[in-house]
KEZA-923023 format. One line per field, with one value per residue: residue number from 1; residue in one letter; x, y, z of N, C-alpha, C, CB in turn. Coordinates in Angstrom, 1 decimal. Glycine has a CB too. Layout:
BEGIN
k [NUM	...]
r [a	...]
neast [X	...]
nnorth [Y	...]
nup [Z	...]
caeast [X	...]
canorth [Y	...]
caup [Z	...]
ceast [X	...]
cnorth [Y	...]
cup [Z	...]
cbeast [X	...]
cbnorth [Y	...]
cbup [Z	...]
***
This chain:
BEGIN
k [1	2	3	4	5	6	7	8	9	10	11	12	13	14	15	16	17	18	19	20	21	22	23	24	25	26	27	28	29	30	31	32	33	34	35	36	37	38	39	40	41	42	43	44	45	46	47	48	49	50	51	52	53	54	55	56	57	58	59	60	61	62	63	64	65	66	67	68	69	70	71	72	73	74	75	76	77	78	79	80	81	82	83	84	85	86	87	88	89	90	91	92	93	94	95	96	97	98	99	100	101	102	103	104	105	106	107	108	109	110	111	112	113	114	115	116	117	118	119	120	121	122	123	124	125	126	127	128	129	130	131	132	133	134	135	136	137	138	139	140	141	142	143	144	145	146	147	148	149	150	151	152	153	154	155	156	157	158	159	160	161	162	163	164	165	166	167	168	169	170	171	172	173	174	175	176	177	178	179	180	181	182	183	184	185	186	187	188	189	190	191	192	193	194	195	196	197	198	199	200	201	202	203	204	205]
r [x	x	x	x	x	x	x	x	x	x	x	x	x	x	x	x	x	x	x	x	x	x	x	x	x	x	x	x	x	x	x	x	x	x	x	x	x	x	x	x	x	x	x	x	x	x	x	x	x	x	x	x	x	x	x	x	x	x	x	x	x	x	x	x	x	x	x	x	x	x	x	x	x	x	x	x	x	x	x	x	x	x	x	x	x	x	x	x	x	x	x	x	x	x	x	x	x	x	x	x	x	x	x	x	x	x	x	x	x	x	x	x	x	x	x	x	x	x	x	x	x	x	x	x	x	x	x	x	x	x	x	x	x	x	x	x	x	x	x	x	x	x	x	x	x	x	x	x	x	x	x	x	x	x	x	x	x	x	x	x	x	x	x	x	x	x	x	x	x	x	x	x	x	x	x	x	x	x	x	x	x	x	x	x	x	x	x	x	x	x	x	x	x	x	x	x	x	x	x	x	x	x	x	x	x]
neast [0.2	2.2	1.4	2.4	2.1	0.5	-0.2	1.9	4.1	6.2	7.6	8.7	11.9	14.2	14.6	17.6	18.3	17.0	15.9	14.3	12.0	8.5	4.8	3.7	2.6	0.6	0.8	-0.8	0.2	2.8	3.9	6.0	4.5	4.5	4.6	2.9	3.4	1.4	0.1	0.2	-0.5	-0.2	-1.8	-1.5	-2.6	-3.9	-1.4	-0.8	-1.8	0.5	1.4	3.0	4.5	4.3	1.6	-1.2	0.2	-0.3	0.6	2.0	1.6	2.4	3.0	5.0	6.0	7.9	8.9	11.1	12.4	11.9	9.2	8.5	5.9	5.5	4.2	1.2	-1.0	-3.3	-3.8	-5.9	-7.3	-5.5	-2.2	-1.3	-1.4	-3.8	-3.5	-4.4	-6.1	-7.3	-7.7	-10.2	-8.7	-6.0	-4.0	-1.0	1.2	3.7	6.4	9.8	12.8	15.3	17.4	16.0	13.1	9.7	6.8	3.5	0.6	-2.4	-5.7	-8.4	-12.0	-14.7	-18.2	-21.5	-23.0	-21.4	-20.4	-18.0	-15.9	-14.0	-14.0	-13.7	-11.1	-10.1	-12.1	-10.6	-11.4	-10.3	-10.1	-12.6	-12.4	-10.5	-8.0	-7.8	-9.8	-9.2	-7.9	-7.1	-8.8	-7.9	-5.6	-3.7	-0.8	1.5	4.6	8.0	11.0	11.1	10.5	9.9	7.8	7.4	9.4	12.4	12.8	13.4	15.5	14.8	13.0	10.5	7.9	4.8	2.0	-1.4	-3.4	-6.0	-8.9	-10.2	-13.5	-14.7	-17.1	-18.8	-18.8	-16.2	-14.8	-15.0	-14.0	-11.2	-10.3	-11.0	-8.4	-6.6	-6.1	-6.0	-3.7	-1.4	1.2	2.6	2.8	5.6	8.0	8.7	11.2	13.9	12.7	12.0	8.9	7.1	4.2	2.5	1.4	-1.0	-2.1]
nnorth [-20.5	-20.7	-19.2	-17.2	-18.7	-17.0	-18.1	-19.1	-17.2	-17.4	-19.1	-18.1	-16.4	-14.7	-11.9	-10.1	-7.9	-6.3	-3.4	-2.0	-2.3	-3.7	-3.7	-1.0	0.2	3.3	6.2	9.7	11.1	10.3	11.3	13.8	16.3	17.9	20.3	19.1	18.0	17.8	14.4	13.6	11.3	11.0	9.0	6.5	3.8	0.5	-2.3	-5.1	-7.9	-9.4	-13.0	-13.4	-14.8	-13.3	-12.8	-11.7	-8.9	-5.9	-4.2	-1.4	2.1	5.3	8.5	10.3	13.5	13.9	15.0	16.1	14.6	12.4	9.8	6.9	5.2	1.6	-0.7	-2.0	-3.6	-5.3	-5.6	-8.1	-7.7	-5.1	-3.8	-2.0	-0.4	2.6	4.7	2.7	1.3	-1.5	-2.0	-2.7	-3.5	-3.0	-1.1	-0.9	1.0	1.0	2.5	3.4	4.7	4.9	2.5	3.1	2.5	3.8	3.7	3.9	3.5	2.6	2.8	0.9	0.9	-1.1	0.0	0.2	1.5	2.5	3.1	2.1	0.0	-2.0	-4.5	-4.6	-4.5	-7.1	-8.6	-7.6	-5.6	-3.2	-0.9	0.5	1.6	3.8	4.6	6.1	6.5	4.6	5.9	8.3	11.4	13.8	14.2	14.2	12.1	9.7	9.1	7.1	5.1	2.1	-1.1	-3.7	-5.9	-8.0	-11.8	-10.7	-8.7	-6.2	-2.7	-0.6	1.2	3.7	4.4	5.8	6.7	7.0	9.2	9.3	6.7	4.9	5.0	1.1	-0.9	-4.2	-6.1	-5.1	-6.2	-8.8	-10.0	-9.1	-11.0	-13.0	-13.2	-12.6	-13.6	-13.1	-11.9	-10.5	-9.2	-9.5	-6.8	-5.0	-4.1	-0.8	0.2	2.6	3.7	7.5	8.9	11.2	13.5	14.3	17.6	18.4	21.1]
nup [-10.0	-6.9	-4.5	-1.8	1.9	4.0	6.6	7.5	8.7	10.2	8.9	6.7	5.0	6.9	7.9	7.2	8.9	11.4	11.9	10.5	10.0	7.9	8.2	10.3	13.6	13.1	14.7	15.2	17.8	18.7	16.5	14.2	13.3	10.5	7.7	4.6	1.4	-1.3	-2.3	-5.0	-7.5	-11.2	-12.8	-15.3	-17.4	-16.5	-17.6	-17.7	-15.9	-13.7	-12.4	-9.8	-6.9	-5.0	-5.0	-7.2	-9.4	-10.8	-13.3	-14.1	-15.2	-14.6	-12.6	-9.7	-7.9	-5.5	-2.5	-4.0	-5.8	-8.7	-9.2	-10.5	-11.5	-11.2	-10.4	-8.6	-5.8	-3.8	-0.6	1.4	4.4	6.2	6.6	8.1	10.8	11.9	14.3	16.2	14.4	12.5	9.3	6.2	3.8	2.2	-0.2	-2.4	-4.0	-5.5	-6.5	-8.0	-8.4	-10.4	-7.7	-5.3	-3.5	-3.2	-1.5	-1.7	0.4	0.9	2.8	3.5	3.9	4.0	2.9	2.5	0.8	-1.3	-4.2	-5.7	-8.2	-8.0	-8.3	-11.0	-12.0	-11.4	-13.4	-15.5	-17.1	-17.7	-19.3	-18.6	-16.4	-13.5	-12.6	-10.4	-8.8	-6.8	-5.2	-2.5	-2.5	-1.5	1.3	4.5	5.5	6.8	7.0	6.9	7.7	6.1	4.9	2.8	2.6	2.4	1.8	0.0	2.3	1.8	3.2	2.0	1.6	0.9	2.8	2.3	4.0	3.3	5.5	5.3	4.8	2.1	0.9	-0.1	-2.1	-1.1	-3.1	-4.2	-1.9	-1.5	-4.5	-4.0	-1.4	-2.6	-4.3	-2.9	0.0	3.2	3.2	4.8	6.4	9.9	12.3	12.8	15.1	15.8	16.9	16.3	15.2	13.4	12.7	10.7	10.3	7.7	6.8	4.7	2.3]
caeast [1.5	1.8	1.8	3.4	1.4	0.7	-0.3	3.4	5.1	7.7	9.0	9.3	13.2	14.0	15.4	19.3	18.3	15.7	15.8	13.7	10.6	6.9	4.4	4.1	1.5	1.5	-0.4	-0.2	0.3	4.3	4.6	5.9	4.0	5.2	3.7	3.3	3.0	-0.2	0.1	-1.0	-0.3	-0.6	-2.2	-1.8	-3.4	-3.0	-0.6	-1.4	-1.6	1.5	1.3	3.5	4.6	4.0	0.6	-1.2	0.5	-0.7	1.6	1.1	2.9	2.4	4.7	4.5	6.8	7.5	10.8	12.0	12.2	10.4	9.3	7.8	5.1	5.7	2.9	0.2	-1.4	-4.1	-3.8	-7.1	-7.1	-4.4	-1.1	-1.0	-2.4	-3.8	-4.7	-4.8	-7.2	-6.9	-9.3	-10.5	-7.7	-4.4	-3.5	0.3	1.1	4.8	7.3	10.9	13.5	16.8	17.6	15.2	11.8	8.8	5.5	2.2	-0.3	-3.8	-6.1	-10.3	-12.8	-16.5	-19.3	-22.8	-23.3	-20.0	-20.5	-16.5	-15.9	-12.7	-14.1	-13.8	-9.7	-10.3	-12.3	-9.9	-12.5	-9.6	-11.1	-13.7	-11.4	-10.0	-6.9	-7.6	-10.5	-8.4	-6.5	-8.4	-8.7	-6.7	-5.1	-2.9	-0.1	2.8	6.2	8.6	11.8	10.8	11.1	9.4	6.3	7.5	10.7	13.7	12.2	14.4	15.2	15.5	11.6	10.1	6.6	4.4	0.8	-2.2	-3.9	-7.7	-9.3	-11.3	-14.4	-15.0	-18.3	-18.7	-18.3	-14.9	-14.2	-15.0	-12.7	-10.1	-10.4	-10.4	-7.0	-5.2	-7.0	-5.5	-2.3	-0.9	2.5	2.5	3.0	6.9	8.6	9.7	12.4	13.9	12.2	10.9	7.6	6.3	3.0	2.4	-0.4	-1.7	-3.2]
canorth [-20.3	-21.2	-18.2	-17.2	-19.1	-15.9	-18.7	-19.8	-16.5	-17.6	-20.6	-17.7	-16.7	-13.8	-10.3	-10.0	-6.7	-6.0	-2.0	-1.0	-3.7	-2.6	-2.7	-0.7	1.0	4.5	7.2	11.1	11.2	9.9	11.5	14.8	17.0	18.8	20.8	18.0	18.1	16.9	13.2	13.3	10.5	11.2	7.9	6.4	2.5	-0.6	-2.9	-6.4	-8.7	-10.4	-13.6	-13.3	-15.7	-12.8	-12.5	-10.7	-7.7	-4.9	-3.8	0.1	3.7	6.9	9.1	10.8	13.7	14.5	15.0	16.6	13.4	12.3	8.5	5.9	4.0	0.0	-1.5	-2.1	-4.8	-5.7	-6.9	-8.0	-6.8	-4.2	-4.2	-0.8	0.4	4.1	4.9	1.4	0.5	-2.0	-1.6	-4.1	-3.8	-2.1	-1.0	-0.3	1.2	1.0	3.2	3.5	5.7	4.0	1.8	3.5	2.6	4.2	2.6	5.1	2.8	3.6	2.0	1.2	-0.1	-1.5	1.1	-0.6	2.8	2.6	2.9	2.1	-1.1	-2.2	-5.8	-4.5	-4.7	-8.7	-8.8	-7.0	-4.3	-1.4	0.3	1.4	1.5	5.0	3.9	7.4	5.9	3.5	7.0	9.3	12.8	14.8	13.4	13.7	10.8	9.3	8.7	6.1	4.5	0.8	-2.1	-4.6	-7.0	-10.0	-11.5	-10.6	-7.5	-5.3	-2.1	0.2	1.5	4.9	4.4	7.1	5.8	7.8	9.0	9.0	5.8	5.3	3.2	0.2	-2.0	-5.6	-6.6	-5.1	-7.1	-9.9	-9.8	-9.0	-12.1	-14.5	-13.3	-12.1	-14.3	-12.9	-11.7	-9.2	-9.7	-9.2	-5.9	-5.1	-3.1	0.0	0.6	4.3	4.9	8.5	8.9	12.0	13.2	15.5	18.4	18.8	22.2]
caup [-9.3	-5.7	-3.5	-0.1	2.8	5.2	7.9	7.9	8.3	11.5	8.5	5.9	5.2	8.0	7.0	7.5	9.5	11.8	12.5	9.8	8.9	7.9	8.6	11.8	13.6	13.2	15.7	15.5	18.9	18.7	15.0	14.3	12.1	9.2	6.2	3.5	0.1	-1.9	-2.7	-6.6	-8.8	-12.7	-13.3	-17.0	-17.8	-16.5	-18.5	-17.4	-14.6	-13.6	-11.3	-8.7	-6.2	-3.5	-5.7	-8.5	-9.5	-11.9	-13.8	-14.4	-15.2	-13.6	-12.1	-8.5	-7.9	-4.3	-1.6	-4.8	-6.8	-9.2	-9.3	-11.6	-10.9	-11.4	-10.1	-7.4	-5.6	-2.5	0.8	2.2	6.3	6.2	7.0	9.0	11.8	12.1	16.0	17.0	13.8	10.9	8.1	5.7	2.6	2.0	-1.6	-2.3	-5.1	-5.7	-7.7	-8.0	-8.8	-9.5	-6.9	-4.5	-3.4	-2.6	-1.2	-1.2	0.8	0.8	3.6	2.9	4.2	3.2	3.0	2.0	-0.1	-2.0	-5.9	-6.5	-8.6	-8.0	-9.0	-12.6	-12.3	-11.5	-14.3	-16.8	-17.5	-17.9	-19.9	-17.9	-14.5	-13.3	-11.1	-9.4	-7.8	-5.7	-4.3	-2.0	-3.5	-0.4	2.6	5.1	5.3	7.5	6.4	7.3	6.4	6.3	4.4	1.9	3.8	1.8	1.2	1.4	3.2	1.1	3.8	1.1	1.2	2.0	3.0	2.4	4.2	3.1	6.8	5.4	4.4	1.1	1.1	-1.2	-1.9	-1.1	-4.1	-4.2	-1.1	-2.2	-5.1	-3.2	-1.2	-3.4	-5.2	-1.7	1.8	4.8	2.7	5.2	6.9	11.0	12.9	13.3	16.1	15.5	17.3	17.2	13.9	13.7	12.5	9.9	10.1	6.8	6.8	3.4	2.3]
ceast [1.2	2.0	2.4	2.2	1.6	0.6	1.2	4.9	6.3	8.3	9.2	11.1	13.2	14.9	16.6	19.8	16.6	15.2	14.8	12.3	9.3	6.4	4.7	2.6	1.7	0.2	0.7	0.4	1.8	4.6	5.4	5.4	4.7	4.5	4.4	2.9	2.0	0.8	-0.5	0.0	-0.8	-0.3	-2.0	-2.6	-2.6	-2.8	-1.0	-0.9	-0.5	1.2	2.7	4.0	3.9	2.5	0.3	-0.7	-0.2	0.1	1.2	2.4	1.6	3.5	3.8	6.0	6.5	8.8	11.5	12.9	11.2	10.2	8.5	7.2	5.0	4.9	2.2	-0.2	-2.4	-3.4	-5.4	-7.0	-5.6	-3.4	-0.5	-1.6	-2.6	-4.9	-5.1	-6.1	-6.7	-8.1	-9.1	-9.4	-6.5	-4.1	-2.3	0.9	2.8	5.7	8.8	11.5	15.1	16.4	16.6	14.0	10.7	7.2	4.5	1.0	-1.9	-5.0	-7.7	-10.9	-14.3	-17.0	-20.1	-23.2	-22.9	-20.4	-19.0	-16.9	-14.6	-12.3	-13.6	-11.8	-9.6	-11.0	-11.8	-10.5	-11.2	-10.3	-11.8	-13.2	-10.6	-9.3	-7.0	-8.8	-10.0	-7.7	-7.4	-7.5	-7.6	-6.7	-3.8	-1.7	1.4	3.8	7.4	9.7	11.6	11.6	9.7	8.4	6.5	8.7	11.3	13.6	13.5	14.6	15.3	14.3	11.4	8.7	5.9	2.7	-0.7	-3.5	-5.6	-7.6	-10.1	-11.6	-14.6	-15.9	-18.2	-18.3	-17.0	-14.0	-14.1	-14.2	-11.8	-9.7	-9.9	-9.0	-6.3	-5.8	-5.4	-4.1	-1.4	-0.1	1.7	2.9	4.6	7.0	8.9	11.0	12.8	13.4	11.7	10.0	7.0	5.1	2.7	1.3	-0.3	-2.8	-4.6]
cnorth [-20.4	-19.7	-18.3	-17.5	-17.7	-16.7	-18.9	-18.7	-16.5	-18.5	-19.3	-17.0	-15.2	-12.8	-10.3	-8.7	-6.2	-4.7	-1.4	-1.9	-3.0	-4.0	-2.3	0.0	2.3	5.6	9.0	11.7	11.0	10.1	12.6	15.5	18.1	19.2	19.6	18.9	17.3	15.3	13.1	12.8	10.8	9.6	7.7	4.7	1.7	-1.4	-4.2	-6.5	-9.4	-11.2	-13.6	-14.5	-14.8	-12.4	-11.8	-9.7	-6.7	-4.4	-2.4	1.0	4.6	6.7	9.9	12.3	14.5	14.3	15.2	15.1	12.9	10.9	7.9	4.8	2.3	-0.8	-1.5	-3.7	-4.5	-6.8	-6.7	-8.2	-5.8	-4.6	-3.3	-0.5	1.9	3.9	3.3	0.5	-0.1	-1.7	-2.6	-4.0	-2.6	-2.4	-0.3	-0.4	1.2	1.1	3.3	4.6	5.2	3.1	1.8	2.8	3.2	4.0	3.5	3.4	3.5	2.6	2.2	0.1	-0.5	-0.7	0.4	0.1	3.3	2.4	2.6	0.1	-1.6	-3.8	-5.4	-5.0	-6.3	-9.2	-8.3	-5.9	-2.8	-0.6	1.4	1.6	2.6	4.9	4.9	7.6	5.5	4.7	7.7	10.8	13.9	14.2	14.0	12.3	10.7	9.0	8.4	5.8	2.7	-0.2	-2.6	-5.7	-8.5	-10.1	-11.5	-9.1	-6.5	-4.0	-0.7	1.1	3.0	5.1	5.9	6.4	7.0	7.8	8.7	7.8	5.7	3.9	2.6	-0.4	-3.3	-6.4	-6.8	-6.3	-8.2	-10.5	-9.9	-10.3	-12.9	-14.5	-12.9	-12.4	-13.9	-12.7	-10.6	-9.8	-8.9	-7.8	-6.3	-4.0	-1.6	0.7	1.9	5.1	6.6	8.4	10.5	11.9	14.5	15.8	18.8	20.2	22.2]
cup [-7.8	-5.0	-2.4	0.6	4.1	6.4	8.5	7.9	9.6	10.2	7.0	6.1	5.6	7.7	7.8	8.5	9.9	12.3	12.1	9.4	9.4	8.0	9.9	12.5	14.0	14.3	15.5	16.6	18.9	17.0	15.1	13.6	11.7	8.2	5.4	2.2	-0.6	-2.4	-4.1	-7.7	-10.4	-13.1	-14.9	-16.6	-17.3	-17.4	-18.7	-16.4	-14.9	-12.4	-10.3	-7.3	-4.7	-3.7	-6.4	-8.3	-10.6	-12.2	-14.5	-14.6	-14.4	-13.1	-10.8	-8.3	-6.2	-3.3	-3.1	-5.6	-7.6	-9.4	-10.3	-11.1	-11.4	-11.2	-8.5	-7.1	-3.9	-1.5	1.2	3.5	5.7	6.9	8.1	9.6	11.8	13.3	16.4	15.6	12.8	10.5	7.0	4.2	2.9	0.4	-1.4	-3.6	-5.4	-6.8	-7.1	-8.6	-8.8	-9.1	-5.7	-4.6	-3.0	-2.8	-1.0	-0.7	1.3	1.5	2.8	3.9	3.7	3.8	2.3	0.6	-1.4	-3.4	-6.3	-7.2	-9.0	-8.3	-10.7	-13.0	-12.3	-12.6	-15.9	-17.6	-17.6	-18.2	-19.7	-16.1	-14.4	-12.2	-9.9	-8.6	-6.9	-4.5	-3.8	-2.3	-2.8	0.8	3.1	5.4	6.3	6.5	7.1	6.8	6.8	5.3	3.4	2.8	3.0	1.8	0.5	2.4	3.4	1.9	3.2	1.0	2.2	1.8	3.2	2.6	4.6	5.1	6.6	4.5	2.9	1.6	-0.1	-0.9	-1.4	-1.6	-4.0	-2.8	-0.9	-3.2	-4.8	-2.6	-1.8	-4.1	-4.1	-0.5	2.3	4.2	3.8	6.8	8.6	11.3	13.3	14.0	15.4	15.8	17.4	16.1	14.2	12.8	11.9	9.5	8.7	6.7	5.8	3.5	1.9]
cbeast [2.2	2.6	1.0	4.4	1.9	-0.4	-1.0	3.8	4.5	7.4	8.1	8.4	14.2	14.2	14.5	20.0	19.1	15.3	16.8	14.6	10.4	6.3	3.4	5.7	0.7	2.1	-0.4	-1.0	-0.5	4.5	3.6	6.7	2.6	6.2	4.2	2.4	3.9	-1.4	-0.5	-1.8	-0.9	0.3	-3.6	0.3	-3.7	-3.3	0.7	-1.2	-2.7	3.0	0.8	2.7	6.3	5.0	0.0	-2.3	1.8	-1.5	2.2	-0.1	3.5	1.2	5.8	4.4	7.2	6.1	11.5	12.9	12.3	10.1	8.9	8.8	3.8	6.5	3.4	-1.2	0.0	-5.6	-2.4	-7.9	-6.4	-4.8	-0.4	-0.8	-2.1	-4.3	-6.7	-5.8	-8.3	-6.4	-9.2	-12.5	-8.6	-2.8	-4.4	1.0	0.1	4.9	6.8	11.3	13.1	17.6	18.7	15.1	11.6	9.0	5.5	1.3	0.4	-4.2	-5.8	-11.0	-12.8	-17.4	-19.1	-24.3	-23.0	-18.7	-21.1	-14.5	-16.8	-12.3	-15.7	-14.4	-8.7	-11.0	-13.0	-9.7	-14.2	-8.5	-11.8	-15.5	-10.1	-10.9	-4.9	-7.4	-11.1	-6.8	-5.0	-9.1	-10.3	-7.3	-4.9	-3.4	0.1	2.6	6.7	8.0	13.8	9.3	11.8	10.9	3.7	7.1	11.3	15.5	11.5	14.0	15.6	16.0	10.3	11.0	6.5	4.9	1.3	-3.0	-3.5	-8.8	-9.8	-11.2	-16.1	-14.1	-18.9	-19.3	-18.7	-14.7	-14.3	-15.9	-12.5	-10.2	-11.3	-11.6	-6.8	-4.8	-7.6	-5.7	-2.5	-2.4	4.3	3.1	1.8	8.0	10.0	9.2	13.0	15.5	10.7	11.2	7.0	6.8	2.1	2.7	-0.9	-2.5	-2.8]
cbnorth [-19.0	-22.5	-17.6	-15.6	-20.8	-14.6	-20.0	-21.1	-15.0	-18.7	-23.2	-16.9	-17.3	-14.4	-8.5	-9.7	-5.8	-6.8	-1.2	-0.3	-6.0	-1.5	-2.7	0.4	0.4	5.3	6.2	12.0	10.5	8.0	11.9	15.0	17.5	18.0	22.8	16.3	18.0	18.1	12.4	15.2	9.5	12.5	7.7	6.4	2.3	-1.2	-2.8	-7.5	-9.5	-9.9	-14.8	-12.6	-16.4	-11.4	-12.5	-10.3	-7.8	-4.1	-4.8	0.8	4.6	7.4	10.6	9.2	14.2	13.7	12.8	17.6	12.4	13.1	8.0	5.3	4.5	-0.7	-3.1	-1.3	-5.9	-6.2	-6.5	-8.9	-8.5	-3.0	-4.2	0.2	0.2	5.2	6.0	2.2	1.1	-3.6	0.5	-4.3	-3.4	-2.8	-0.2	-0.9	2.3	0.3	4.8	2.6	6.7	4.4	2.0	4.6	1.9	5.3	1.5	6.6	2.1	4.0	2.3	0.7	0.0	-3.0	2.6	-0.5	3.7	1.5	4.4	2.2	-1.1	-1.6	-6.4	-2.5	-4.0	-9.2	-8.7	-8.0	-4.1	-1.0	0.0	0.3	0.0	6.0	3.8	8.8	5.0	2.3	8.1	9.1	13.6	16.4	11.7	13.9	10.7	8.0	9.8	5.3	5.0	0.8	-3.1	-5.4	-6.3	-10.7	-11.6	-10.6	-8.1	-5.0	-2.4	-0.5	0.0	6.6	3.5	8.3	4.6	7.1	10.3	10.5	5.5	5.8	3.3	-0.6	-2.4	-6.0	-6.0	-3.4	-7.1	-9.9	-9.1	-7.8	-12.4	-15.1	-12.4	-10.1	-16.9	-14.4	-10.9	-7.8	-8.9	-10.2	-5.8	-5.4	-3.7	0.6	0.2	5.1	4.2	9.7	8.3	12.3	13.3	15.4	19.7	17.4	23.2]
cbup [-9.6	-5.0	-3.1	0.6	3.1	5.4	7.8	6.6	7.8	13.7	7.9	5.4	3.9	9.5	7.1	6.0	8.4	12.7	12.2	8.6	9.7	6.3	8.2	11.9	14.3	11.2	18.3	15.2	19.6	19.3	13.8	14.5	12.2	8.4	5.3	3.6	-0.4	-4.1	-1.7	-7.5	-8.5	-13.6	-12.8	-18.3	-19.1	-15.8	-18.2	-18.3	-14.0	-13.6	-11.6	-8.5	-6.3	-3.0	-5.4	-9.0	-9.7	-11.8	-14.7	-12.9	-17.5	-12.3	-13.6	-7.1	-9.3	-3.7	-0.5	-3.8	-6.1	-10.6	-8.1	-12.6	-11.0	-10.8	-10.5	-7.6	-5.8	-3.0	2.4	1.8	8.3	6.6	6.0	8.6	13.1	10.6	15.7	18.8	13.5	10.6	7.0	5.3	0.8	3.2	-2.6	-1.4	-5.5	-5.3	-8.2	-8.4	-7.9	-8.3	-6.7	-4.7	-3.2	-2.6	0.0	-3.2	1.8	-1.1	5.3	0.9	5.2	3.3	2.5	3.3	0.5	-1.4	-6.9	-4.8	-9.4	-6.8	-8.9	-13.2	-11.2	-10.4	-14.0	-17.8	-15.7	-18.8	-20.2	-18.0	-14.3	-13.2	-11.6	-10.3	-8.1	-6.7	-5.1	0.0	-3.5	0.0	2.3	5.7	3.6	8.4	5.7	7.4	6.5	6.1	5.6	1.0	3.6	0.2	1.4	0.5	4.7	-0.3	4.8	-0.3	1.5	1.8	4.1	1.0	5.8	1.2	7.8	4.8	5.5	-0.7	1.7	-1.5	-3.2	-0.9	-5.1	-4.1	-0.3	-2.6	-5.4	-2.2	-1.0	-4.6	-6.7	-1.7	2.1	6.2	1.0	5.3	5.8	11.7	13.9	12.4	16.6	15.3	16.7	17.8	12.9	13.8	14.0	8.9	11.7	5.6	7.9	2.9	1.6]
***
């Protein structure tokens, strides 16, 4: 299947509303902090890979229950370079794991980068290895995290999304980055304004 060309994203088709578009770059400095609540996914198995025009998807359950909702997890997928800035930095992948509720969306994004040291094997999902694949790798164990009202990074850059963007990084091998590559090159949509969004910084106990 052909994918979306990220080189050509001024000729992709342009959101009907530009107040709310992700990604963005987020700094504690212009947040406000707030007591959060733990970020803990009750992971179950992945389903299969679906191809995608916006690319591979994983098709998964779990549930997340948090802002007093409880959500359903639908699926994940990689961007290789990140989509979000924390403090001025990108980092070498962005995972976004995306559940619903209803009509609702909500996007937990989870930044990484390569460590030489790193025992994860997040090649094994490219090779269909479930089995032996603990999706609760991919999530780091306790974190801090921003929260946004955004939008969808492909289109029709749906503005319906409440980004929730994990503040600590996990690291992945080379391997894994490698991987990643070859099923998602330079996938990750441009830096949008934010305009008068506000910006939640959540302190986890």
């Amino acid at each position: 299947m052909k994918h979306l060309d990220y080189q050509r994203q001024d000729q992709w088709q342009k959101p009907t509303n530009i107040l709310c578009q992700s990604p963005i770059s987020l700094k504690k400095s212009s947040s406000t902090n707030m007591k959060g609540q733990l970020v803990l996914i009750n992971f179950h198995q992945v389903i299969m890979i679906k191809d995608q025009i916006v690319g591979q998807q994983f098709m998964s359950q779990g549930d997340l229950d948090i802002f007093g909702i409880k959500w359903q997890l639908e699926r994940f997928h990689f961007h290789e370079h990140s989509e979000h800035r924390i403090e001025n930095n990108y980092y070498d992948i962005e995972v976004h794991f995306v559940f619903k509720n209803n009509t609702s969306i909500l996007v937990v994004a989870v930044l990484g980068n390569v460590n030489k040291y790193s025992q994860s094997k997040f090649v094994e999902l490219f090779e269909n290895n479930y089995a032996q694949f603990e999706l609760a790798s991919i999530f780091p164990k306790k974190s801090n995290y921003y929260s946004y009202q955004g939008s969808l990074t492909t289109p029709p850059f749906d503005q319906s999304v409440r980004w929730l963007v994990m503040a600590d990084p996990i690291e992945i091998s080379f391997a894994d980055l490698l991987a990643i590559k070859e099923s998602y090159p330079n996938n990750y949509r441009q830096e949008q304004p934010l305009k008068k969004r506000k910006i939640n910084y959540h302190i986890t106990p």
